[in-house]
N, CA, C and O of each residue as an XYZ file, in Angstrom:
696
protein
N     -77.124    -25.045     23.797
C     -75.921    -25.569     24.420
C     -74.755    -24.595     24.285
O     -73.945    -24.491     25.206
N     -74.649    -23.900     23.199
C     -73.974    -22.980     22.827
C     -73.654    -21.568     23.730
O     -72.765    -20.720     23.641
N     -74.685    -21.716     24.539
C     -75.040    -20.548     25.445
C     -74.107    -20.501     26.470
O     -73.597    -19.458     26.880
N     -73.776    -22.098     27.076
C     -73.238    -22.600     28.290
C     -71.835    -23.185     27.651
O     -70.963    -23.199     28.520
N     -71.524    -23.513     26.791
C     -70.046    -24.449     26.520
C     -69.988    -23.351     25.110
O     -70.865    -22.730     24.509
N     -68.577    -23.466     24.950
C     -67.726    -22.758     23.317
C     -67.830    -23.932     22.576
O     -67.002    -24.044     23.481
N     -67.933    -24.658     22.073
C     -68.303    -25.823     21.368
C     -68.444    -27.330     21.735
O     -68.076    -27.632     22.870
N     -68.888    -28.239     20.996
C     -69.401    -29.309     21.112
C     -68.386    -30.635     21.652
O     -68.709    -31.746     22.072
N     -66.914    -29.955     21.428
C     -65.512    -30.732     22.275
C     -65.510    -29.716     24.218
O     -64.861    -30.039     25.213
N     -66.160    -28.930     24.108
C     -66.485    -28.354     25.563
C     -66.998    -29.545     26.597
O     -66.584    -30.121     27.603
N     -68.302    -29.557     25.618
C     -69.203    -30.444     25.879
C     -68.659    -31.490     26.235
O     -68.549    -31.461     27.461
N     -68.329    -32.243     25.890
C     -67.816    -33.554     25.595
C     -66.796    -33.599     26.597
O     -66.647    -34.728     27.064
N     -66.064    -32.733     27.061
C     -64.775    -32.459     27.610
C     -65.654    -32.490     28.984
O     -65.063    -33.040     29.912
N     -66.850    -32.040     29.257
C     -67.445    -31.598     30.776
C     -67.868    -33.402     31.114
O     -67.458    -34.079     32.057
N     -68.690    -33.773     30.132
C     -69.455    -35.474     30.232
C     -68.103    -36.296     30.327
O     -67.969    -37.088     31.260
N     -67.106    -36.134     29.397
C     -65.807    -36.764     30.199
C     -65.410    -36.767     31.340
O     -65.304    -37.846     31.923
N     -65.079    -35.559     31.981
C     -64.846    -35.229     33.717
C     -66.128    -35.618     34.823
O     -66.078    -35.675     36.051
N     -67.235    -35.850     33.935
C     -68.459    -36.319     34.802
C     -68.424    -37.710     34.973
O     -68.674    -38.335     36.004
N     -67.968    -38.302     33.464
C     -68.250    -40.418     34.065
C     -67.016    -40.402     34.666
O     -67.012    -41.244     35.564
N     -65.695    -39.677     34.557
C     -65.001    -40.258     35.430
C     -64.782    -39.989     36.676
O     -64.184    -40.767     37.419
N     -65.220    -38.913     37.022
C     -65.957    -38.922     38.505
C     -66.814    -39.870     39.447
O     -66.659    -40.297     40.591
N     -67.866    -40.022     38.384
C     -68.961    -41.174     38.857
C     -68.177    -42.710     38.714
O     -68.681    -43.710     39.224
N     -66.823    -42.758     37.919
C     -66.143    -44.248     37.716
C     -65.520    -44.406     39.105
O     -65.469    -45.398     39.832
N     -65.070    -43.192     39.272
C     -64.090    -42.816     40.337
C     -64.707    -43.477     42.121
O     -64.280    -44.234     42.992
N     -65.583    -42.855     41.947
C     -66.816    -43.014     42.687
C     -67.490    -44.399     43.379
O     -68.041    -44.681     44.443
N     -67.051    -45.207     41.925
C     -67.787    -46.517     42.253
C     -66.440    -47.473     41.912
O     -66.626    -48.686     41.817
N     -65.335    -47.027     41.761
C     -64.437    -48.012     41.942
C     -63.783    -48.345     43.401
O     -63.169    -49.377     43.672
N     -64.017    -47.366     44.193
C     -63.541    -47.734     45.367
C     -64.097    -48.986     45.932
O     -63.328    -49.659     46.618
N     -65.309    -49.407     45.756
C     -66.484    -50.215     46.048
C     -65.930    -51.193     45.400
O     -65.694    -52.158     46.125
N     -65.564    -51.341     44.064
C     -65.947    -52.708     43.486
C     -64.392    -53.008     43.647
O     -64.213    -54.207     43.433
N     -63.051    -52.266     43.985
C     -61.936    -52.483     44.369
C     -62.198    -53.470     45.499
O     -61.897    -54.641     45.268
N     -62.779    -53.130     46.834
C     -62.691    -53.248     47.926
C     -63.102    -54.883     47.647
O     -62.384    -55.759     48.129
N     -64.342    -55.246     46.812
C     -64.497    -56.434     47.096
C     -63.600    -57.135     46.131
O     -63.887    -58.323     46.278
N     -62.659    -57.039     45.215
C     -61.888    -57.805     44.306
C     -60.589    -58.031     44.598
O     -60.002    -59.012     44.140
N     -59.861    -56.928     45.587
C     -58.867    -57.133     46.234
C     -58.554    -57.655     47.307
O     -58.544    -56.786     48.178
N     -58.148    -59.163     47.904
C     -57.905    -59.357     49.510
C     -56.710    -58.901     49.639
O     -55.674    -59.092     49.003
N     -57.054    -58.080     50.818
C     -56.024    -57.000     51.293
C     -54.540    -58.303     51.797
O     -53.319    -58.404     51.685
N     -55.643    -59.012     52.331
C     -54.744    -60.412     52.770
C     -53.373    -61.342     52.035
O     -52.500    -61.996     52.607
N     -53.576    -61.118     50.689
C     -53.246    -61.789     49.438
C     -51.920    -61.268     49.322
O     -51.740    -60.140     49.780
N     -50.443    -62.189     48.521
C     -49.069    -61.240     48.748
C     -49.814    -60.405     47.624
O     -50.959    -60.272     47.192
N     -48.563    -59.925     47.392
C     -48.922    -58.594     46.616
C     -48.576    -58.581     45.319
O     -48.828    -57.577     44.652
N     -47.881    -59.798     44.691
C     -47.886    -60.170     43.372
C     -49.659    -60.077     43.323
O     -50.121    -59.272     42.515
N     -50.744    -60.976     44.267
C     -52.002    -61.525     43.588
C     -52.888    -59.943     44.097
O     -53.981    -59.557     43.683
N     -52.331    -59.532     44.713
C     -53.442    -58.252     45.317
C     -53.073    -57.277     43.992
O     -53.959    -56.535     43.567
N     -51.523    -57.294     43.239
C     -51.512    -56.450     42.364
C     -52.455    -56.777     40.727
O     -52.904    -55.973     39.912
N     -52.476    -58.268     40.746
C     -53.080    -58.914     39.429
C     -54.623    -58.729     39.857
O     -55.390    -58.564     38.909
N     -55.139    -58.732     41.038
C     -56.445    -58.686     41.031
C     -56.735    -56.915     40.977
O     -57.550    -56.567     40.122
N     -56.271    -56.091     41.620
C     -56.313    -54.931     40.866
C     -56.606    -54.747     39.739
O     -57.715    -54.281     39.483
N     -55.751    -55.041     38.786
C     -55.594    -55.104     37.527
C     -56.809    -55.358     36.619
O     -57.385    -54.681     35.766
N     -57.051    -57.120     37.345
C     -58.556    -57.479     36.546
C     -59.793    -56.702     36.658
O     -60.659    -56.589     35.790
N     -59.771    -55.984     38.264
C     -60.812    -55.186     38.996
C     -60.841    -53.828     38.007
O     -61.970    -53.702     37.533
N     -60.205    -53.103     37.701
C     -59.973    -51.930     36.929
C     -60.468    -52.062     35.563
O     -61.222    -51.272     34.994
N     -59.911    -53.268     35.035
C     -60.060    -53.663     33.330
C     -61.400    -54.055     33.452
O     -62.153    -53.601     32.589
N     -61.978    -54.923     34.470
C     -63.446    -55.240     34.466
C     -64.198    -53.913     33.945
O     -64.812    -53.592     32.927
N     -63.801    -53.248     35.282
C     -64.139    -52.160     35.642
C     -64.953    -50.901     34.473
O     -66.092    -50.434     34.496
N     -63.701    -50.636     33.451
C     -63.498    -49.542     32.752
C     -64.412    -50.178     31.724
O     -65.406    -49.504     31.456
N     -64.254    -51.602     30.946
C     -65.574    -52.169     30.388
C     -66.792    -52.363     30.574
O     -67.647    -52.725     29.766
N     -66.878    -52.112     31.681
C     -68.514    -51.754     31.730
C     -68.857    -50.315     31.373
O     -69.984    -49.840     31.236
N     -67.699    -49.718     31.248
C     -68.504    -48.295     31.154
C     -67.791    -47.782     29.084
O     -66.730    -47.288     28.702
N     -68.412    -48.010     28.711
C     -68.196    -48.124     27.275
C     -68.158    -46.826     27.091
O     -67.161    -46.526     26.435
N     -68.979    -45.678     27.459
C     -69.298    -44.378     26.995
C     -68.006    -43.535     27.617
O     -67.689    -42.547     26.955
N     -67.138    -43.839     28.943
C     -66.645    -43.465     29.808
C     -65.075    -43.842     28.352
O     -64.460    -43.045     27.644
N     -64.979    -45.253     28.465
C     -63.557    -45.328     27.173
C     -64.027    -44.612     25.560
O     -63.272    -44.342     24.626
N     -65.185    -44.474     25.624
C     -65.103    -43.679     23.933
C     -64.678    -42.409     24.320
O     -63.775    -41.837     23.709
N     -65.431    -41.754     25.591
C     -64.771    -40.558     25.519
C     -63.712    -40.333     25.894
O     -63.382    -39.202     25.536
N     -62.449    -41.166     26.836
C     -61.048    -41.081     26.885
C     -60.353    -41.931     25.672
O     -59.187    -42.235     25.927
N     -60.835    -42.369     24.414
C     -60.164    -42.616     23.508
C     -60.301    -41.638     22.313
O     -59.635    -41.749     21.284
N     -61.468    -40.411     22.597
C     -61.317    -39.589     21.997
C     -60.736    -37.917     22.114
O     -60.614    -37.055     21.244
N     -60.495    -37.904     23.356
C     -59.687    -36.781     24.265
C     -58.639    -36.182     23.356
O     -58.797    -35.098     22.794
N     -57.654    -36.869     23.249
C     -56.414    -36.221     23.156
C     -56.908    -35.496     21.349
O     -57.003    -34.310     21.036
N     -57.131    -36.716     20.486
C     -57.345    -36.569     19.337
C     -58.299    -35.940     18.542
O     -58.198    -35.642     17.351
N     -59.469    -35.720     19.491
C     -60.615    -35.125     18.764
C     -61.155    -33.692     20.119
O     -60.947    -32.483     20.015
N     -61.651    -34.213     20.924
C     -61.920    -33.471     21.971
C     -61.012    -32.006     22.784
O     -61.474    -31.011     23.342
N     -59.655    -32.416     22.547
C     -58.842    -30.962     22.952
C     -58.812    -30.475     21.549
O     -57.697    -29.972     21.689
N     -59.013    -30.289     20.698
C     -58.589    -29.733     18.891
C     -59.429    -28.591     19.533
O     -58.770    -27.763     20.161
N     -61.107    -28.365     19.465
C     -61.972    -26.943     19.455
C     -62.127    -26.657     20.218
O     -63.326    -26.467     20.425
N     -61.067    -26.296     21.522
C     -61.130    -25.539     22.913
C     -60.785    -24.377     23.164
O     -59.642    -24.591     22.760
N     -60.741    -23.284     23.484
C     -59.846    -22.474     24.172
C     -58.962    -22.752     24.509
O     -58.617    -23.914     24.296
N     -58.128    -21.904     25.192
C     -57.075    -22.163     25.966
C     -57.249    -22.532     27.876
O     -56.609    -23.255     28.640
N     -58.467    -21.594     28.059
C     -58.820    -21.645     29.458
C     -59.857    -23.081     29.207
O     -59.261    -23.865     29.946
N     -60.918    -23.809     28.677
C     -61.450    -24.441     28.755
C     -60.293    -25.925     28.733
O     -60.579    -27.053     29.133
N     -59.047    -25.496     28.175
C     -58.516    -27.005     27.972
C     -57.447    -26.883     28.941
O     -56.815    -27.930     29.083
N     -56.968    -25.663     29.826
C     -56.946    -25.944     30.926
C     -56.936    -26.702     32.455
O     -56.255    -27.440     33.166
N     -58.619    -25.711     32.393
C     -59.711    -26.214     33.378
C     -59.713    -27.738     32.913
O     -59.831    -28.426     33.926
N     -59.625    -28.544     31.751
C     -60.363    -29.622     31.680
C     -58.594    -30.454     32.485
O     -58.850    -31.102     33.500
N     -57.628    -30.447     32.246
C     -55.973    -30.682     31.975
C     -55.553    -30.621     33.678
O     -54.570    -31.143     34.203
N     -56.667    -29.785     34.355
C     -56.706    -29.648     35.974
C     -57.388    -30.691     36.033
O     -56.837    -31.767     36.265
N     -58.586    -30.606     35.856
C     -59.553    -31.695     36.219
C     -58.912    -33.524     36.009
O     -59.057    -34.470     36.783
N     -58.264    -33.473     34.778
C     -57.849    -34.720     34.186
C     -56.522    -34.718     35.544
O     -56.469    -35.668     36.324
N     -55.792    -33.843     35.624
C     -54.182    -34.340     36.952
C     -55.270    -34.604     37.993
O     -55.223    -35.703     38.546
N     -56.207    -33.788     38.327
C     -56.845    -34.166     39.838
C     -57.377    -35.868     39.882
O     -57.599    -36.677     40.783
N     -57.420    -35.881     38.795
C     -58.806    -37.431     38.552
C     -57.910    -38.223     38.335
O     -58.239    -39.303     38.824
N     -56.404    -38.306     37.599
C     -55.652    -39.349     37.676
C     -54.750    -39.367     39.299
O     -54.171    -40.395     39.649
N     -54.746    -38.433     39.945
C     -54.205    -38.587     41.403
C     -55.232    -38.806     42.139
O     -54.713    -38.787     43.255
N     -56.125    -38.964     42.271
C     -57.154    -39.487     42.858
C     -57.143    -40.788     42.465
O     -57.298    -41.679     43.300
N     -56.948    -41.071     41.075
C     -56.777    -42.767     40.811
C     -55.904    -43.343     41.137
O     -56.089    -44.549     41.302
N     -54.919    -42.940     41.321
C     -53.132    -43.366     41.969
C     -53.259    -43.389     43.143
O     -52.719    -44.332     43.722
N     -54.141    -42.204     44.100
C     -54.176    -42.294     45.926
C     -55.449    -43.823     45.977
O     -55.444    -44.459     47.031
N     -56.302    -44.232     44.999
C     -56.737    -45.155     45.245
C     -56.321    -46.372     44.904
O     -56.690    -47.236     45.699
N     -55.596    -46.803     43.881
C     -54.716    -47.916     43.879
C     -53.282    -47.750     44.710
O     -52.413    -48.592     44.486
N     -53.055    -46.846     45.518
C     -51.564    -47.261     46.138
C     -52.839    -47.727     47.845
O     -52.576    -48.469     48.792
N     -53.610    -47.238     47.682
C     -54.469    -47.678     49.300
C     -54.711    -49.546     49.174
O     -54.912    -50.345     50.089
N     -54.585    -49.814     47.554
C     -55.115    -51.446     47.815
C     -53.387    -52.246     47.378
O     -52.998    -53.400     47.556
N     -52.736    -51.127     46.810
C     -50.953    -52.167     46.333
C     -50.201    -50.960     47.507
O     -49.293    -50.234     47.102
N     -50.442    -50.916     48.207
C     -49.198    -49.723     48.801
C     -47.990    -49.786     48.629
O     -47.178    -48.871     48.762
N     -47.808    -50.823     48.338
C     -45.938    -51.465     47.988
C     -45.425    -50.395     46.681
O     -44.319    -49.860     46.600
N     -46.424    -50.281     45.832
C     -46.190    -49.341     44.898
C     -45.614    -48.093     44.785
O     -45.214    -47.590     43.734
N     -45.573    -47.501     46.112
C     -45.224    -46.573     46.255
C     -46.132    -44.989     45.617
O     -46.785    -45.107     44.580
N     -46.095    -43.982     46.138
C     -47.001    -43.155     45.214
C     -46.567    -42.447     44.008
O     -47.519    -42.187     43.273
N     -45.577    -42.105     43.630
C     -44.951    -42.044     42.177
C     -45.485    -43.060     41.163
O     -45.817    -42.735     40.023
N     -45.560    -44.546     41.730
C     -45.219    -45.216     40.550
C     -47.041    -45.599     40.872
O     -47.605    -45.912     39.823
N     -47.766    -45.609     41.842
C     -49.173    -45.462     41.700
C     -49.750    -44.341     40.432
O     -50.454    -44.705     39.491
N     -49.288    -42.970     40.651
C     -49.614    -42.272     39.906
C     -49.128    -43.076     38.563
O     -49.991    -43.925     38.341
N     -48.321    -43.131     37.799
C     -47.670    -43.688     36.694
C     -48.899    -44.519     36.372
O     -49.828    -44.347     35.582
N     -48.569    -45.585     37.341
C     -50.133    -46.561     36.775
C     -51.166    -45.939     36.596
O     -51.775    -45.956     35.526
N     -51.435    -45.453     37.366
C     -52.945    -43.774     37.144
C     -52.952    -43.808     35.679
O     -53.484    -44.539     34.843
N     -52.408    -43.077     35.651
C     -51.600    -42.179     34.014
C     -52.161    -43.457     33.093
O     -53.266    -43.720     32.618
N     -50.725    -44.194     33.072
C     -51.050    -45.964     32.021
C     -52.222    -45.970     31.595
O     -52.641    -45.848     30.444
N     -53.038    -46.196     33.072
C     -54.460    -46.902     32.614
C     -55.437    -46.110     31.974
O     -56.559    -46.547     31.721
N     -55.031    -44.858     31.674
C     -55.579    -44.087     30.560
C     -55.300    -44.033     29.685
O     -56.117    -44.272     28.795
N     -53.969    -43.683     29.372
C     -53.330    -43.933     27.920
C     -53.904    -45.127     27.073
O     -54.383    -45.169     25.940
N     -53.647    -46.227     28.182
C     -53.734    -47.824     27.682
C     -55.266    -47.843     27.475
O     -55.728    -48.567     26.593
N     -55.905    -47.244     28.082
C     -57.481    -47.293     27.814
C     -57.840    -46.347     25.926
O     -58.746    -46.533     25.115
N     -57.019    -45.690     25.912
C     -57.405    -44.554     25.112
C     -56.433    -44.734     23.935
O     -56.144    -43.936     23.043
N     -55.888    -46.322     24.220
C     -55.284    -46.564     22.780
C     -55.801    -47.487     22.568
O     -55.795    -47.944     21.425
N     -56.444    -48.105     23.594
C     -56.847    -49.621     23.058
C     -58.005    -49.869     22.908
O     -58.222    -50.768     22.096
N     -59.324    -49.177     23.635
C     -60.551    -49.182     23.260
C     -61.045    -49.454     21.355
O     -61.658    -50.328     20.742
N     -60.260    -47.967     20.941
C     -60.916    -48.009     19.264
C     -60.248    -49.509     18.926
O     -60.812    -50.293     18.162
N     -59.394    -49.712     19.371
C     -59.003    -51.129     18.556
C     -60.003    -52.368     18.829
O     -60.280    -53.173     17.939
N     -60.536    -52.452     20.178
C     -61.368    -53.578     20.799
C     -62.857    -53.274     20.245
O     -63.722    -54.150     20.265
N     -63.104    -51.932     19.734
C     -64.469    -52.169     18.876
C     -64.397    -52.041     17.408
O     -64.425    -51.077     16.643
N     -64.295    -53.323     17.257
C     -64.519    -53.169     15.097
C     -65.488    -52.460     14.843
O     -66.317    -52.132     15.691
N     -65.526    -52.046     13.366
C     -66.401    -51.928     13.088
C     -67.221    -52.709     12.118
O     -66.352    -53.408     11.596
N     -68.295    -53.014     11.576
C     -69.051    -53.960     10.663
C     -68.163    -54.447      9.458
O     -68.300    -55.605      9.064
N     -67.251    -53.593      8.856
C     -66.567    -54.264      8.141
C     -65.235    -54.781      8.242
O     -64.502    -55.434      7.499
N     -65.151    -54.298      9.368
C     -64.138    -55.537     10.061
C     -64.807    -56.567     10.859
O     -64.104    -57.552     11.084
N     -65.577    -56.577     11.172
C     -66.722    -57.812     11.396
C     -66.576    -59.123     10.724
O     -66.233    -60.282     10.959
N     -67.042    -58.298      9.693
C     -67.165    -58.948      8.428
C     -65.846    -59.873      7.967
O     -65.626    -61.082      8.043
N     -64.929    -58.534      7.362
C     -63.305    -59.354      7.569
C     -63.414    -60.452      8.655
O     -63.525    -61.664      8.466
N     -63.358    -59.770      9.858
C     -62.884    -61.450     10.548
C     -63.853    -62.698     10.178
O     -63.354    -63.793     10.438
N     -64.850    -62.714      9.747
C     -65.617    -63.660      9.493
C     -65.488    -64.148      8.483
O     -65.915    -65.302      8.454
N     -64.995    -63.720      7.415
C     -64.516    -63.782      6.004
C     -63.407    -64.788      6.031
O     -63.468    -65.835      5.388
N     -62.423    -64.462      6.764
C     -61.265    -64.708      6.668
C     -60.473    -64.831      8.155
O     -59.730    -63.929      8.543
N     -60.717    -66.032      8.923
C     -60.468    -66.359     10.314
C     -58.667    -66.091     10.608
O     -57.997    -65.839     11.609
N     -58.461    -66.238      9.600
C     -56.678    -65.572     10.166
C     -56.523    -64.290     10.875
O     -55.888    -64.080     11.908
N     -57.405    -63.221      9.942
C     -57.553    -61.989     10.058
C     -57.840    -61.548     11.550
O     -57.487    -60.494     12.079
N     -58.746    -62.858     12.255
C     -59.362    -62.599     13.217
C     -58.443    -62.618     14.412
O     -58.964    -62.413     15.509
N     -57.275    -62.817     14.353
C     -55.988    -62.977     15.693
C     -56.024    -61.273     15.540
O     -55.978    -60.849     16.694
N     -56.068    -60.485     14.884
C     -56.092    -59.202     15.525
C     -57.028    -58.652     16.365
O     -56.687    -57.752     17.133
N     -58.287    -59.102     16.332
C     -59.081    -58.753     16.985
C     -58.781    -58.955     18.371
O     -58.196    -59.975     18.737
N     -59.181    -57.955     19.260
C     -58.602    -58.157     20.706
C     -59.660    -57.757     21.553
O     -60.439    -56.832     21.325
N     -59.650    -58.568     22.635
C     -60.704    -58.396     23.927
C     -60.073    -57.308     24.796
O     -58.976    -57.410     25.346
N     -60.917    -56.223     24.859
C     -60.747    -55.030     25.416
C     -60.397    -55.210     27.085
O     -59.478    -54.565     27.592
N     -61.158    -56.073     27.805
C     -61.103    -56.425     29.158
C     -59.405    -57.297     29.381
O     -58.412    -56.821     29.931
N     -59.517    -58.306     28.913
C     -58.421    -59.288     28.558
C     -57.249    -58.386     28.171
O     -56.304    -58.203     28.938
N     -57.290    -58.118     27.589
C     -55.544    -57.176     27.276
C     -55.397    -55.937     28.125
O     -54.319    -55.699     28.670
N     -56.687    -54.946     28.291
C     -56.039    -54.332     29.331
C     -55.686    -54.976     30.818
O     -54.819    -54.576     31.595
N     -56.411    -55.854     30.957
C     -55.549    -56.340     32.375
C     -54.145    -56.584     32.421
O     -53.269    -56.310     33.241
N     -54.176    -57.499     30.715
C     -52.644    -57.926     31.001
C     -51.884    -57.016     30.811
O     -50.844    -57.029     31.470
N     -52.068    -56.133     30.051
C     -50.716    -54.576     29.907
C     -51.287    -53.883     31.349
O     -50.245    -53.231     31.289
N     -51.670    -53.605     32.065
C     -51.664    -53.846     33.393
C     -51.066    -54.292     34.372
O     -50.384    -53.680     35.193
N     -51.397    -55.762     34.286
C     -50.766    -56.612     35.201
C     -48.977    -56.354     34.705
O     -48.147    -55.954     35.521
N     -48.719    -56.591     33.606
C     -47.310    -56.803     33.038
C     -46.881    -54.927     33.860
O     -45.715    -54.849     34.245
N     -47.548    -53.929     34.024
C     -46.713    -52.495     34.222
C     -46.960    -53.009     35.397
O     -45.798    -53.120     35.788
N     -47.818    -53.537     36.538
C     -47.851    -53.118     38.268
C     -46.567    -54.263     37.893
O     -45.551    -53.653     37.561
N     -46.412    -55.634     37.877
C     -45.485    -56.463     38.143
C     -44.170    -55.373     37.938
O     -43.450    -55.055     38.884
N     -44.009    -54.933     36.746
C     -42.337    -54.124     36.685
C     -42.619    -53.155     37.227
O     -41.409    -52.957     37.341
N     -43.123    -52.167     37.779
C     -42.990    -50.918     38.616
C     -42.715    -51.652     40.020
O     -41.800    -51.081     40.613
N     -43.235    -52.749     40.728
C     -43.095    -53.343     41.917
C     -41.775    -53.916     41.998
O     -41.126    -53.744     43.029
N     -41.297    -54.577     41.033
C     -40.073    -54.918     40.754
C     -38.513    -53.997     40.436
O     -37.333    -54.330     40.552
N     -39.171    -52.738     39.999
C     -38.450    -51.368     40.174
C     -38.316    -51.569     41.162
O     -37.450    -52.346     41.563
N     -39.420    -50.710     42.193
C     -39.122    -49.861     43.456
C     -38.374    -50.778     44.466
O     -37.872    -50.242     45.454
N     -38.217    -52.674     44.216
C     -37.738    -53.580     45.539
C     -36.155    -53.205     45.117
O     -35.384    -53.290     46.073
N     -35.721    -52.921     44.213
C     -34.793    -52.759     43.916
C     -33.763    -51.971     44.628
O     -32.638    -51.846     44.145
């Protein structure tokens, strides 16, 4: 592997730009049927929302590796490999912004991109939190108070979602 990538965050950095290509790929599809274009645009923006958060949970391997990007994955790069990857990542979040302003157009494309952006950040802060691990398992089972931290990965990103399209829409009528 060594032959083809400078180290094992290379790697990782290429299979990152690959599922989200292939996410990219197949969200247009599962957009098309979750959004009625018909719907005002408060409900076309909340069903977005759920469509995306569905979305990004099915692909578990796709949020470990954008919750490990910033923090683990750019550290053993070059300069040209983290780059190339920093191109790839602006192209793939404007590609995600030209596809959610095609189903909220009200959004405008600034604040499409923005949401772009969000739903990575928000993915790549909130994933490690939505998978415990065994001994936090455990904790919550131990001790059911404990367990109000635990958070549904699908469920909260929609709503920090839904809560940014509602105020960016509410910006731009302004």
């Amino acid at each position: 592997m060594l032959r083809y990538f400078e180290s094992r965050e290379a790697v990782l950095l290429e299979l990152l730009d690959s599922a989200w290509q292939d996410w990219l790929g197949q969200l247009e599809e599962e957009l098309a049927g979750a959004v009625d274009a018909g719907a005002p645009v408060a409900s076309r923006a909340d069903q977005l929302a759920a469509a995306v958060a569905a979305s990004l949970a099915a692909r578990p391997i796709l949020c470990d590796l954008i919750s490990a990007q910033a923090a683990v994955l750019e550290r053993n790069v070059s300069p040209q490999v983290a780059a190339r990857y920093k191109r790839a990542s602006i192209a793939g979040i404007s590609a995600l912004g030209a596809m959610l302003l095609r189903f909220v157009p009200e959004l405008g494309e600034p604040d499409a991109f923005r949401l772009a952006g969000a739903t990575v950040m928000t993915t790549a802060a909130l994933w490690p939190h939505t998978q415990p691990s065994a001994a936090m398992l455990a904790a919550y089972a131990a001790d059911p108070a404990l367990a109000a931290m635990r958070l549904d990965f699908t469920a909260t990103l929609r709503e920090v979602l839904e809560v940014l399209t509602a105020g960016l829409l509410a910006r731009s009528s302004r």
